[in-house]
N, C-alpha and C positions, 0 to 999 in steps of 0.2 A: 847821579845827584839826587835825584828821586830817592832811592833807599839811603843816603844819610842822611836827605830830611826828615825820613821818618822815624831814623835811629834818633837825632836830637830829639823829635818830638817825646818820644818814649821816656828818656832820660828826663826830660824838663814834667813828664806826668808822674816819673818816680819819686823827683823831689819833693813834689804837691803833696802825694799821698803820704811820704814817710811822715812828715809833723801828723798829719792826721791820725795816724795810727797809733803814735805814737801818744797823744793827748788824750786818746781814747782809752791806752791802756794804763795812763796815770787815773785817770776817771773814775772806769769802771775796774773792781774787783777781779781776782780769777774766780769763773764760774766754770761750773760744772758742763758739757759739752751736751748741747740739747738734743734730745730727741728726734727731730725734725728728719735725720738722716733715716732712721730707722723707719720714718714713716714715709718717707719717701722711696726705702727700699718695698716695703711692704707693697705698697702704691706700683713699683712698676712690675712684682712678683704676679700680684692680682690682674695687671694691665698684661703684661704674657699670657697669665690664664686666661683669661677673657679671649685676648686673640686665639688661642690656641681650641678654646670652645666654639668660637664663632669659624676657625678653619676645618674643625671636626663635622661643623651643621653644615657647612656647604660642601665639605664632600660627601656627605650622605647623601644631600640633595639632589648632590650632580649623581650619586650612583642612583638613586631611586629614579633620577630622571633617566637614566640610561636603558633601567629595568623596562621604563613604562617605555618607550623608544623599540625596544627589540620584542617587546609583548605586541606592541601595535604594530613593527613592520611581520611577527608571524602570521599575523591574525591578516594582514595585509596579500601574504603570501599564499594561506590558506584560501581566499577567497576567490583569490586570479585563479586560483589549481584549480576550485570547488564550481568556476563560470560566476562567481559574484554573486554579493545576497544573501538570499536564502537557499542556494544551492550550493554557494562555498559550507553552510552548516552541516547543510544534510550531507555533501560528499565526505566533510570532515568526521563525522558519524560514522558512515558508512566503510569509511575504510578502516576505521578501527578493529571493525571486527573483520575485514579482511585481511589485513597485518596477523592477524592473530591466526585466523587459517593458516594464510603461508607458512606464518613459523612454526606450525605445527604439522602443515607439510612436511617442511624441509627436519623436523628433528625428528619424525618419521622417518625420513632416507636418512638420517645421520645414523639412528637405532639399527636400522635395519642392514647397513653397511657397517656397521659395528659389530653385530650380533654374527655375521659372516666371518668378518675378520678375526675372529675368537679363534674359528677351527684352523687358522695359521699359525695362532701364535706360536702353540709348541714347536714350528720350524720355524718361523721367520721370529720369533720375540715380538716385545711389543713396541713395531717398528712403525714405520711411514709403509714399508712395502708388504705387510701384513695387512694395511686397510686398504691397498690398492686392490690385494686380490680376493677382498672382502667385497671393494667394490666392484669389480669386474663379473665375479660369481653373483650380484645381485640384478645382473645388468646393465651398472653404470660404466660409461667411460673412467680408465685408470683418472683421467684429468680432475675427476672427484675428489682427490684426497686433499682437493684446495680448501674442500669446506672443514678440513681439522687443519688448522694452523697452528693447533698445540703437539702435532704428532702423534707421537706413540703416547703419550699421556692421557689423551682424549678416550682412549683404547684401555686402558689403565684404570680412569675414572669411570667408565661407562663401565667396565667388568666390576668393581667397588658399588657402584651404585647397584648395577641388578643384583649381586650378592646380597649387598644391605638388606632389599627391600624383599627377595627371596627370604632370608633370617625373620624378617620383623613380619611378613603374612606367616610363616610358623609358629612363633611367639603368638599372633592374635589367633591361632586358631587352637595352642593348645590350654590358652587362657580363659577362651571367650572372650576376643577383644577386651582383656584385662580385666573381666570381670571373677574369674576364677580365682580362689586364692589359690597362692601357689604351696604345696608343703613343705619343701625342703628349697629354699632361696638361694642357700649354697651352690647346691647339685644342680639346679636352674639356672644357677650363671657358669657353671664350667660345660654344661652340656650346650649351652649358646654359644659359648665360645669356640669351642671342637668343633659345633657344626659348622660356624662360618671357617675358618681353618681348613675345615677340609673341602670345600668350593676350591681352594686356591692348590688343590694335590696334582689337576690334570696340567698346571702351570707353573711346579715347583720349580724344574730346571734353570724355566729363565725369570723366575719372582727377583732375585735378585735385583736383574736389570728394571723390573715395575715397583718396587721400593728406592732405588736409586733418580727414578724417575720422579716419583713422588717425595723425596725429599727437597728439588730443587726451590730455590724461594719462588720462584716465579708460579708453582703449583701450588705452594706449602697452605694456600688458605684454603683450597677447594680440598684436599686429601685431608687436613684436621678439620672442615666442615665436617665429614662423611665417618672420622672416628669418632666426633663427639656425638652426634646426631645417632650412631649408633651406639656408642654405650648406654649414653639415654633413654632408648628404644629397652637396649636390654632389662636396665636396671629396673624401668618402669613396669614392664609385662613379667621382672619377678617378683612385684609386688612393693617396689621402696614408692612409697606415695610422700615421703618425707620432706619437710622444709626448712630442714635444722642444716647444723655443719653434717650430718653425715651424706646430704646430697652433693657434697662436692667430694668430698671423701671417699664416697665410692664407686662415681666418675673417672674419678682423678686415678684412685685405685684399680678400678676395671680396665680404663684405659692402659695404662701401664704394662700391668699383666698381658693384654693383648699381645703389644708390641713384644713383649722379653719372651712372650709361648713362641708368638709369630717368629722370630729369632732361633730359636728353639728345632723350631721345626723342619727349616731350612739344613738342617746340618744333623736329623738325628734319620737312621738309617734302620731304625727297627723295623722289625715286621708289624704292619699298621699305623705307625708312628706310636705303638706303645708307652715309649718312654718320653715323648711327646704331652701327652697326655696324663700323666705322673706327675711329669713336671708340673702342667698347669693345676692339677686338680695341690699339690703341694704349695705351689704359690697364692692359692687361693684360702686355704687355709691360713698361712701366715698374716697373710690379709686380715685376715679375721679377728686373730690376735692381736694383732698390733693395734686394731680398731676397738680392741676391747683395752688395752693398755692405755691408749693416749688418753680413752672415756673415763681412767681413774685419774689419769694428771692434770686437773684444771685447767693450769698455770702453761703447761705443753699445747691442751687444745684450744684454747684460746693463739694461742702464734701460730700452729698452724691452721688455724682457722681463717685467722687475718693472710697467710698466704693461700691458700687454697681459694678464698674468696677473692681475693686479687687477682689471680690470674687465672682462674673460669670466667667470672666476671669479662673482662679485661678481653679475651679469647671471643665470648660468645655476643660483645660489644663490636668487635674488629670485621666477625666475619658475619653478621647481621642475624643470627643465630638466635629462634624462642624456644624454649621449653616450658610455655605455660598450658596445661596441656587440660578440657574441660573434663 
């Protein structure tokens, strides 16, 4: 009964209104449909934004209160560790530079059980069971080889690394720490390259398997740290002090060459790796050319200029990488 009182009621307010509507639209005129909607969209466009600003400031708030939250429970924690006060400071001080001994302890015993485990690779490759008996000739328990969780990579990178840094004190010393100019800049960068090349001769058998190592992504930024860092190295102690496009150009180009010598080398059986050496000193010349070519085509060095600078750039962004050098 209830709902069809309120159906008549509905019905009897239908009636009401029709004459009214209907009076109204004898009255007034057809007019133009007002504005009002629009402004009322605008109104709740603005009213979303508004909330949408006022939801952005309190989660800032709430993250900056969070920040201040896990700053003050460190400093909290610090303090209990440190006996409180002014002794949480000082111990917090004080271990800093203890932290820092240790770890240069321990990369001490890492170098040093590294440098052992060289004279295995040529049998055992650059394996897990090559730093065992790296470590064991130095001393340590086999159970050492916890402290490389990266494997035979770690073995890989550490031989890359002293190579490098063996290359780049020859460079300062036949430059005088780059003070020398150099005559022939060419012959300075294929003679750089042959020497580090031939670092890697007592380990050609199994490079293979330390190239294949060093290509995995999970290594891929620590092994193009240590390529680009050393062409850099190169490029700079043969005299390029430049900060035009041909600083990435002949980067980009040294590097390359490396790889394609290094390639090279693995597979060429001369006496000395002769033709080894042909090759690169050939590719280094084309190099040259082609660098003298692009220099006459505006319109060419500008594009690859814009990629070369993209992805040096972009490279030396990724892996936290400076070359600003005083």
């Amino acid at each position: 009964m209830a709902n069809v009182r309120c159906l008549y009621k509905l019905i009897r307010l239908q009636k009401l209104l029709l004459p009214l509507n209907a009076t109204s639209s004898r009255l007034a005129p057809l007019q133009p449909r007002p504005l009002t909607f629009l402004i009322a969209r605008s109104y709740g466009k603005d009213e979303k934004t508004a909330n949408l600003d006022d939801f952005r400031a309190r989660e800032e708030q709430r993250e900056r209160e969070r920040d201040a939250a896990d700053q003050a429970a460190e400093k909290a924690s610090q303090k209990e560790a440190g006996g409180g006060g002014g002794l949480g400071a000082t111990g917090s001080e004080s271990r800093g530079p203890e932290d820092n001994a240790k770890q240069a302890k321990v990369d001490a015993i890492r170098a040093k059980i590294l440098d052992a485990a060289l004279q295995h690779v040529p049998q055992q490759g650059w394996t897990r069971q090559a730093i065992i008996l790296g470590a064991e000739e130095s001393g340590y328990p086999s159970v050492v080889h916890g402290m490389f969780p990266e494997g035979g990579f770690a073995l890989v990178s550490h031989f890359n690394g002293k190579c490098n840094a063996q290359l780049v004190e020859s460079l300062q010393q036949k430059t005088d720490g780059g003070k020398q100019e150099v005559e022939d800049p060419l012959d300075f960068l294929v003679q750089a390259v042959r020497q580090r090349l031939e670092m890697v001769t007592p380990y050609k058998t199994h490079w293979p398997q330390a190239m294949a190592l060093l290509a995995q992504p999970q290594h891929a930024p620590t092994a193009l740290a240590q390529v680009l860092t050393l062409v850099d190295d190169i490029c700079y102690y043969s005299g390029d002090r430049s900060v035009d496009f041909g600083w990435y150009t002949r980067r980009v180009g040294l590097a390359t060459i490396m790889k394609m010598t290094e390639l090279y080398f693995l597979q060429d059986k001369s006496p000395g790796h002769a033709q080894t050496w042909e090759f690169l000193k050939t590719r280094m010349d084309e190099a040259v050319q082609l660098q003298m070519m692009l220099s006459q085509t505006e319109g060419m060095t500008h594009t690859f200029q814009r990629s070369f600078n993209s992805a040096f750039i972009t490279a030396r962004n990724i892996l936290g990488l400076g070359y600003n050098r005083n």
